[in-house]
MARVOBA-638397 format. One record per residue (C-alpha): x, y, z. Coordinates in steps of 0.02 Angstrom, whole numbers, padded with zeros to 5 digits, always signed. Layout:
N
XYZ;...
% end
This chain:
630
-00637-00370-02868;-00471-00355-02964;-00353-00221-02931;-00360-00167-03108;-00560-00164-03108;-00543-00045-02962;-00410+00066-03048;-00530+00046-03227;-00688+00119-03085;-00573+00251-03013;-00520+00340-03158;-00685+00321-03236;-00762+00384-03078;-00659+00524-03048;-00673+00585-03228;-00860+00540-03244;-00861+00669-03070;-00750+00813-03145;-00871+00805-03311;-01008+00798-03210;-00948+00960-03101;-00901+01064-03243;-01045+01042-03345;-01156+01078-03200;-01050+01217-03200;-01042+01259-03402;-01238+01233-03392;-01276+01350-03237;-01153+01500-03345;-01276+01471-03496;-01421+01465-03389;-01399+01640-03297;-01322+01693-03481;-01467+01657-03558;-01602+01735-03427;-01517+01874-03440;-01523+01899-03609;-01724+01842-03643;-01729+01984-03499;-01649+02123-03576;-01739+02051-03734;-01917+02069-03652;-01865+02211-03590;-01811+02300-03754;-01982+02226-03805;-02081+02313-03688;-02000+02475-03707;-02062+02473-03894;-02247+02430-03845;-02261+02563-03722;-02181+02679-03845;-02294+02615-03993;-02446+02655-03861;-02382+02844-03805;-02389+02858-04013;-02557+02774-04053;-02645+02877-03886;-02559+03061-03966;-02633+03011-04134;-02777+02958-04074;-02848+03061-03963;-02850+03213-04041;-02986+03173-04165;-03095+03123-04031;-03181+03290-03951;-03201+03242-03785;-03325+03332-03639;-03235+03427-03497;-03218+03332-03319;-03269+03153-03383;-03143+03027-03338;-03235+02899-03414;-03218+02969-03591;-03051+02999-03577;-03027+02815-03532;-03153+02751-03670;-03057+02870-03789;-02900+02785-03749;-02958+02623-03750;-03030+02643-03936;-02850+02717-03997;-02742+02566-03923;-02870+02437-04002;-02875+02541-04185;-02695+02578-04176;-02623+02486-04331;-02452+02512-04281;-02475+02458-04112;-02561+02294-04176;-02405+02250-04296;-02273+02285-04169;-02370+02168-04037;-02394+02029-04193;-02185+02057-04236;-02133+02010-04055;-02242+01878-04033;-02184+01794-04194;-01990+01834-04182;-01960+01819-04000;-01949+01654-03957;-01939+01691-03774;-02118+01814-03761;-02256+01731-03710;-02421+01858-03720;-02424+02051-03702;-02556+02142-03629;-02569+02331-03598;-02690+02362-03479;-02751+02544-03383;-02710+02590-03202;-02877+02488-03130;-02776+02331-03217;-02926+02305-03339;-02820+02232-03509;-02860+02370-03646;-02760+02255-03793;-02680+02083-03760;-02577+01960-03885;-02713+01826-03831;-02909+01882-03875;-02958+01793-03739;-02895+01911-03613;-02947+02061-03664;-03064+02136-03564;-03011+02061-03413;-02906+02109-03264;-02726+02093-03274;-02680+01923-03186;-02549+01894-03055;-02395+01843-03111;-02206+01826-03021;-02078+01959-03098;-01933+01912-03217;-01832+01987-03095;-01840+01861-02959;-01810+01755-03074;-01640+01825-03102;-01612+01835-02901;-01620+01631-02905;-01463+01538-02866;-01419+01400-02990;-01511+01267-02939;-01692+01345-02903;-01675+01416-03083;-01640+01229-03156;-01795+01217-03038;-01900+01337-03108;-01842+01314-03277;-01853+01120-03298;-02007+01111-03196;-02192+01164-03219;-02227+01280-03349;-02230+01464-03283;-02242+01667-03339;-02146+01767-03293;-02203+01976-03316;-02074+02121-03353;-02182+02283-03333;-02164+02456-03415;-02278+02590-03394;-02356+02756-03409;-02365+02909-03306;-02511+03046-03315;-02487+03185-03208;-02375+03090-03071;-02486+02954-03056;-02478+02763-03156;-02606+02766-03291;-02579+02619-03426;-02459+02465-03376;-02369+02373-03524;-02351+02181-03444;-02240+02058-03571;-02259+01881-03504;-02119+01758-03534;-02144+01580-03526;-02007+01444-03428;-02052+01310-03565;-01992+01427-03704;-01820+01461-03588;-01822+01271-03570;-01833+01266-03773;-01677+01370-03782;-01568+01271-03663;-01604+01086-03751;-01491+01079-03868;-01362+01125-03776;-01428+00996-03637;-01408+00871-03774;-01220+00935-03846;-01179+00916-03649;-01237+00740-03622;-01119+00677-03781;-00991+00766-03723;-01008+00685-03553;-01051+00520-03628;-00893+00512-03752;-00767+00574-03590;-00842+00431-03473;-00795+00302-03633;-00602+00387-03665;-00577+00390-03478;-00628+00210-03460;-00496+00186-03603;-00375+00277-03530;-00423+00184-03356;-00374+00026-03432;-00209+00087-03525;-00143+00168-03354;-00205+00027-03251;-00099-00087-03379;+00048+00028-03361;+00025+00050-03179;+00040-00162-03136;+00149-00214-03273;+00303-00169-03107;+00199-00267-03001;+00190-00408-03138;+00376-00412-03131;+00399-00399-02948;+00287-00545-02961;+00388-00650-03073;+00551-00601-03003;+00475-00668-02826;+00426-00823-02918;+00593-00855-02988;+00664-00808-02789;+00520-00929-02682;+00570-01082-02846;+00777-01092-02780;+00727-01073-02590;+00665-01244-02531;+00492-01228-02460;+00496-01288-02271;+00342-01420-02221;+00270-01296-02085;+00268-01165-02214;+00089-01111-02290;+00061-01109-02463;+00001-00972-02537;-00190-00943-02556;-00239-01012-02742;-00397-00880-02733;-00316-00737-02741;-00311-00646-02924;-00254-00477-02853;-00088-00418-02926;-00046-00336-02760;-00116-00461-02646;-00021-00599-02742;+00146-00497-02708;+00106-00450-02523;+00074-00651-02506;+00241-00682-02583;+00338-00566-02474;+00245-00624-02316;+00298-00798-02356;+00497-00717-02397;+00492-00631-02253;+00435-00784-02121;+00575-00859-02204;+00697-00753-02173;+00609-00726-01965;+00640-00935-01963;+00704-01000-01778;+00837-01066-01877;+00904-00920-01982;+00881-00801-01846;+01016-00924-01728;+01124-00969-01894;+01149-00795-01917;+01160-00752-01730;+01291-00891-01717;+01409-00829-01853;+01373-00662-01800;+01415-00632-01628;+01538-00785-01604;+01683-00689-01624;+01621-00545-01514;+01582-00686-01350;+01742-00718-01371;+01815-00576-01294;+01669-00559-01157;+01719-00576-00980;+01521-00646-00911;+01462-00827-00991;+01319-00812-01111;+01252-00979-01180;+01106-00968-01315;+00963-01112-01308;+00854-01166-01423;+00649-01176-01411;+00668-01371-01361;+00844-01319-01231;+00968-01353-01335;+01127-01227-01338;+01159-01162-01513;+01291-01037-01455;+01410-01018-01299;+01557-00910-01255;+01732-00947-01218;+01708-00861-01019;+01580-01008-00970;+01727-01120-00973;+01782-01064-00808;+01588-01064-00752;+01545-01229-00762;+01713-01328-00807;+01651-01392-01000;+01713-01356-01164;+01624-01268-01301;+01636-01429-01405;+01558-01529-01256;+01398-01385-01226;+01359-01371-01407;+01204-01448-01454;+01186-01534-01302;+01025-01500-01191;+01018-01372-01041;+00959-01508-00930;+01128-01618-00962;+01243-01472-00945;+01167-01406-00770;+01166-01527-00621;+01016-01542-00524;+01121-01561-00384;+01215-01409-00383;+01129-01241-00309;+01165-01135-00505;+01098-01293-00583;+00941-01289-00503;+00905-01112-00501;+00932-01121-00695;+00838-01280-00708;+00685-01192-00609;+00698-01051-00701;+00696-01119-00865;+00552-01246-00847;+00425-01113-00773;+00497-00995-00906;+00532-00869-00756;+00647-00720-00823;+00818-00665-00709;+00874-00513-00687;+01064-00527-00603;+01010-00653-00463;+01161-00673-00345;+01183-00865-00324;+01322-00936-00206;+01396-01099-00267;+01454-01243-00163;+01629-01186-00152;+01583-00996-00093;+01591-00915-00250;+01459-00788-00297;+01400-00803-00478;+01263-00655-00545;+01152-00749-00661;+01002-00671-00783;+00897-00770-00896;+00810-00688-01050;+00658-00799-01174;+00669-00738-01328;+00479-00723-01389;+00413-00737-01575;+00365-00559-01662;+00183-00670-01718;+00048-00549-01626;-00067-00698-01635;+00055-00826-01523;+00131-00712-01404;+00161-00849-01294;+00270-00930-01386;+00473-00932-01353;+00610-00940-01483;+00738-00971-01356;+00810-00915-01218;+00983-00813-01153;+01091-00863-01027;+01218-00733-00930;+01341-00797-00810;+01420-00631-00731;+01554-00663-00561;+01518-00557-00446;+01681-00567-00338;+01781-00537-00480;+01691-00378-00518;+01691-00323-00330;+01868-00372-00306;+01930-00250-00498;+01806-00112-00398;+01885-00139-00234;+02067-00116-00330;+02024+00035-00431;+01942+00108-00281;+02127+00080-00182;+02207+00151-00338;+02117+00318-00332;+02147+00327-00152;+02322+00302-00172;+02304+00434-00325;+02222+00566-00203;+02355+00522-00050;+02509+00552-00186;+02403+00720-00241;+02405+00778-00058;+02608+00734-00024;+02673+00789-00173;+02721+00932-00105;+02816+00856+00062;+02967+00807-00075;+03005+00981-00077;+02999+01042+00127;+03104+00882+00185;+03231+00920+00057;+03255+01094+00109;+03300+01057+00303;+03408+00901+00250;+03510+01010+00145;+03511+01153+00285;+03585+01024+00413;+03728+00961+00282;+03778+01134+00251;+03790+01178+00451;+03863+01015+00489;+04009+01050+00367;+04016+01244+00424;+04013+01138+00625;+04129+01039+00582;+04278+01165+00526;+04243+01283+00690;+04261+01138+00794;+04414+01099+00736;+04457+01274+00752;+04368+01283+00917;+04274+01433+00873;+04144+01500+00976;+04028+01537+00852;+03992+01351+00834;+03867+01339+00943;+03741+01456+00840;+03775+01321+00708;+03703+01184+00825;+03564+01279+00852;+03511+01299+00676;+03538+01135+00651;+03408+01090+00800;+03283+01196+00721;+03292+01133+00556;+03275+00941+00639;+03111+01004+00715;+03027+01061+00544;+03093+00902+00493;+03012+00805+00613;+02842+00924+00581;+02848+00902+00409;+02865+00722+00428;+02712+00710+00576;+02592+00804+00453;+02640+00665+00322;+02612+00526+00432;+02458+00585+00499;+02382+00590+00312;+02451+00426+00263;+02384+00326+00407;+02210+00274+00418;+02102+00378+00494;+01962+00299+00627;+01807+00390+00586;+01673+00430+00718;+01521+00410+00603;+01346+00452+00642;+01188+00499+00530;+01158+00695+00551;+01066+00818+00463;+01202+00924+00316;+01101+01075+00344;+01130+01069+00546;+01316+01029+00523;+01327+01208+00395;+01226+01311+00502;+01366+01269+00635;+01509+01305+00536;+01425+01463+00484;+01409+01510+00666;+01559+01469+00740;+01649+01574+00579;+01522+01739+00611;+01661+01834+00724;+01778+01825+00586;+01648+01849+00424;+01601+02015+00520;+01760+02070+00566;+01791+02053+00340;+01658+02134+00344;+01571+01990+00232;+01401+01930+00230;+01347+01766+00210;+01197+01718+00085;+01138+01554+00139;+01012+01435+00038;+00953+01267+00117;+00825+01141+00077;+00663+01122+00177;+00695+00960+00186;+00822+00854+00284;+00972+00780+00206;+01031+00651+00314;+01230+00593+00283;+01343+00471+00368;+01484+00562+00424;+01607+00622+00570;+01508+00781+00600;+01705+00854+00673;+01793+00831+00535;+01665+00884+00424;+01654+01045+00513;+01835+01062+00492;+01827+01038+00316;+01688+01143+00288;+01772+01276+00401;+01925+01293+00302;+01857+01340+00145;+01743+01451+00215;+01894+01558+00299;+01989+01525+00132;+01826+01622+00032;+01818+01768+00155;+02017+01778+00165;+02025+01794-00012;+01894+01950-00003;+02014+02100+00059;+01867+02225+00040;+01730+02115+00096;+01579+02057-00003;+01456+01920+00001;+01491+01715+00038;+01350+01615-00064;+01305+01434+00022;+01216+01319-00040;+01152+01143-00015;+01059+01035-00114;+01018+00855-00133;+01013+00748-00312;+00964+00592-00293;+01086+00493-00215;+01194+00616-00197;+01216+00806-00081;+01300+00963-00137;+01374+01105-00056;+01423+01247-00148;+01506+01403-00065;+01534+01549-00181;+01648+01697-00150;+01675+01864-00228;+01871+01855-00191;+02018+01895-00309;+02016+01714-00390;+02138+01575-00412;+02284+01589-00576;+02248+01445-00687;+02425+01390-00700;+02406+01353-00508;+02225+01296-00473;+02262+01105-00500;+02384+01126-00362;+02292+01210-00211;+02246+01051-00132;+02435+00998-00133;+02516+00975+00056;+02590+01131+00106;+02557+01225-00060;+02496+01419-00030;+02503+01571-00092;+02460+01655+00075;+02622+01756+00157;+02575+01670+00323;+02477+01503+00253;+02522+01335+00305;+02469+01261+00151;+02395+01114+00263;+02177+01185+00259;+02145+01144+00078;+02225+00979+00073;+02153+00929+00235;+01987+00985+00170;+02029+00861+00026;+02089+00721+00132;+01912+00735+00251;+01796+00747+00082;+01892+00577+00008;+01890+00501+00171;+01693+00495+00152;+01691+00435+00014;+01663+00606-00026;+01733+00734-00199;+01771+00924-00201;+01787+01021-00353;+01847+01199-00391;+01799+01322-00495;+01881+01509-00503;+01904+01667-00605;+02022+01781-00583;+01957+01939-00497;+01782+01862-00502;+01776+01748-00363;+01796+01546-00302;+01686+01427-00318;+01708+01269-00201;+01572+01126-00233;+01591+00967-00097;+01472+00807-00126;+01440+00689-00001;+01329+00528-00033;+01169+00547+00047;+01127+00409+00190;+00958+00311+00198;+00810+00386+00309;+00837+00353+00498;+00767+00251+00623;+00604+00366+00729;+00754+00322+00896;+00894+00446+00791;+00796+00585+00729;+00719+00620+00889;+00922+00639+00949;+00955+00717+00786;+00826+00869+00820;+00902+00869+00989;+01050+00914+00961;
% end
């Protein structure tokens, strides 16, 4: 079915519905409307009669002389002044006539016998059963079109008369459903032209909108006709399916057939070629890009120095001619590439030692239907000792970095004594001449001076050399708990308590548990130093990942700004009676581990010190059983 058929049914449909709805709707309003109405109509009606009646029995009972305690008579006396009342008669005749809606009415006395009726035929007898009007009314919508539209019925509105508290005559109007169903035809019949003449304009209206609606997709259509007529059609290209008359599928089959144009194996490495070619040129790994049948469409300057070729000798040529069977990278790639294996940074030594990281990609087609299939694939060539060798000098360079750090401050403490030892040699000098006595007190300040010298410069040489670690795998929170013991004399005597958090678990690091301790120790007696009036010492361990932390918080006066990048400088304090030596050394032990300390501090709200050590690989069962041991 055509798209503009459907659009022509939907319209037409959803209007057809809407008319449909809302004269349901209309028709429901008029029905209730007009049951009311024949009800307060019958109603009216039977007011009248059993007025008419209270008149015809005062009239005509009075000239009737009727014998004391006889019910009978009275009964026979009424009975003969409804039936001769004129009056009575002409109202009853004057509804039946004029209301269209009134069926029959009968008046009847309180043992239901029918004293007068409309119909002759049931006078005389007993008043029959029939539903009330008012139930009717208490119908929803659609047991009224029910009752209305189906099997002719009466329904009775009742008025009546009183004697002495009790009911004596009952006034019963009957109205008939076929007469309601009389009333409601023609506007049944104004309805269904009305309906009729919508469903006809909406089915023109369908068709003018559906026109409007695909004349863009007409032009989409031609414009894509005009665009598939100057692109050459390839042979394994589809044509498009004759069948289809749709506006919309004819356009989706024109832009499916645009768009496996533009997802071609060739456009994709055209464009991937012209692309990216001036990018590889800058890239330090090899990347070389093959074709579905191994043929290399694109190649970097770096795999030059790889595998010895040109660019101009690897393009277009096939994998299988450019890697030697012979050679250990050759076959790995070979392998690789016939069992369409992917590599992911496989170390491969070469003959002449050198270690070349190589990963090999397939580039797969986006066709849900063929996943199977391979566009290409994506060779990376990455050398490994070149990488490890640019790690190995960066990793020197921030050691020499952190060793200038910790002896920038040495400058300063062998200039001082040098310049002492001038000054006395000059002031030696001139007494000696002289021969004064005092020239010995000269010599001595000289010696003095020659021994900080010779301090100073130990302490430098001792952090410049390399240091021969005694490494073993032990448990961080064992080594803390030590330190925090062998430092409980002196947090006491501060008068500062210690808040310690540690994991449940182990965390095993391969260190020199000594010099850890040391380093640990010294900023542990740096926090409680800095707390003149005592407080607490928060410690804390914790392990991420690869990765442990130890952070030990104090409630001290705080470290300046302007001077916090300096503290781990050799021999820089701010301590009267510091050595400026803890700090640095702390420094020195954490970067000797491969290790890192950071600080953070506010003034007069305390220091934060956070070391990190990397975390060492689970031990053997032989070294934990020493470990919880010791």
């Amino acid at each position: 079915m055509r798209i503009r058929v459907k659009l022509v049914l939907a319209i037409t449909g959803m209007v057809f519905a809407s008319v449909l709805f809302l004269s349901a709707l209309y028709l429901s309003q008029l029905l209730s409307e007009r049951i009311q109405q024949s009800y307060l109509h019958t109603e009216i009606a039977a007011n009248q009669v059993m007025l008419a009646v209270r008149g015809a029995i005062e009239h005509g009972i009075p000239q009737v002389p009727l014998p004391p305690n006889d019910p009978n008579a009275l009964d026979e006396a009424v009975t003969s002044a409804v039936q001769q009342d004129a009056a009575l008669h002409l109202i009853l005749t004057s509804f039946i006539r004029y209301e269209p809606t009134i069926y029959d009415i009968n008046i009847a006395d309180s043992r239901g016998k029918i004293l007068l009726s409309t119909d002759p035929l049931y006078q005389g007898n007993t008043l029959p059963r029939e539903p009330s009007f008012i139930s009717l009314q208490q119908q929803n919508a659609w047991q009224k079109f029910r009752i209305v539209f189906g099997p002719p019925a009466v329904y009775a509105v009742d008025a009546g008369l009183d004697r002495n508290g009790a009911p004596f005559l009952t006034i019963r109007v009957g109205v008939r459903t076929t007469f309601l169903r009389s009333q409601l035809a023609p506007w049944l019949r104004a309805e269904f032209i009305i309906a009729i003449l919508s469903v006809l304009l909406s089915i023109l209206l369908a068709a003018f909108l559906s026109n409007m609606a695909l004349h863009p997709l007409q032009v989409i259509s031609d414009r894509l006709d005009q665009f598939m007529l100057a692109e050459p059609q390839s042979a394994s290209e589809p044509a498009p399916p004759l069948s289809k008359t749709d506006e919309i599928s004819r356009v989706s089959s024109k832009i499916e057939r645009i768009g496996q144009r533009m997802r071609s194996v060739e456009e994709v490495f055209t464009a991937l070629k012209e692309n990216l070619d001036q990018v590889l040129e800058n890239l330090q790994d090899g990347v070389m890009l093959f074709t579905q049948d191994a043929r290399v469409v694109m190649v970097s300057n770096s795999v030059e120095h790889f595998l010895g070729l040109t660019r101009q000798q690897m393009l277009g040529v096939e994998l299988h001619d450019i890697f030697d069977r012979q050679s250990t990278l050759g076959q790995v790639v070979r392998r690789a590439f016939n069992a369409k294996v992917m590599l992911m940074q496989e170390e491969v030594v070469t003959e002449t030692g050198r270690r070349i990281q190589v990963s090999l990609d397939f580039i797969h087609s986006e066709d849900q239907t063929t996943p199977s299939d391979t566009l290409g694939a994506l060779l990376t060539l990455h050398d490994s000792e070149s990488m490890r060798q640019i790690e190995n000098e960066l990793e020197v360079s921030r050691r020499l970095a952190d060793l200038g750090r910790l002896t920038s401050g040495v400058g300063h403490e062998v200039k001082n004594p040098i310049n002492a030892i001038v000054v006395h040699l000059e002031l030696l000098r001139e007494k000696l001449a002289r021969q004064d006595s005092t020239a010995e007190r000269h010599i001595n300040v000289i010696q003095n001076e020659i021994r900080r010298l010779d301090r100073v410069v130990q302490t430098l040489i001792d952090f410049s050399r390399p240091v021969e670690l005694d490494l073993g795998l032990h448990d961080l929170r064992s080594i803390v708990t030590s330190v925090l013991t062998l430092a409980e004399p002196e947090l006491e005597q501060r008068a500062v308590h210690v808040v310690s958090l540690m994991p449940s678990a182990p965390v095993y690091v391969r260190v020199d548990a000594d010099m850890i301790q040391q380093a640990l120790l010294n900023v542990l007696l740096n926090g409680a130093q800095s707390m003149t009036g005592g407080g607490e010492l928060h410690v804390e361990l914790r392990q991420h990942s690869h990765e442990a932390s130890l952070r030990i918080r104090d409630q001290g006066c705080g470290i300046p700004r302007e001077i916090l990048s300096r503290i781990f400088n050799l021999y820089f304090t701010t301590k009267r009676d510091g050595t400026g030596i803890g700090l640095a050394m702390t420094y020195r032990i954490l970067q000797l581990h491969n290790g890192s300390v950071q600080v953070e501090s506010e003034v007069d709200v305390g220091t934060q010190f956070t070391l990190r050590l990397p975390v060492a690989s689970m031990p053997e069962p032989k070294p934990i059983a020493s470990t919880s041991a010791g």
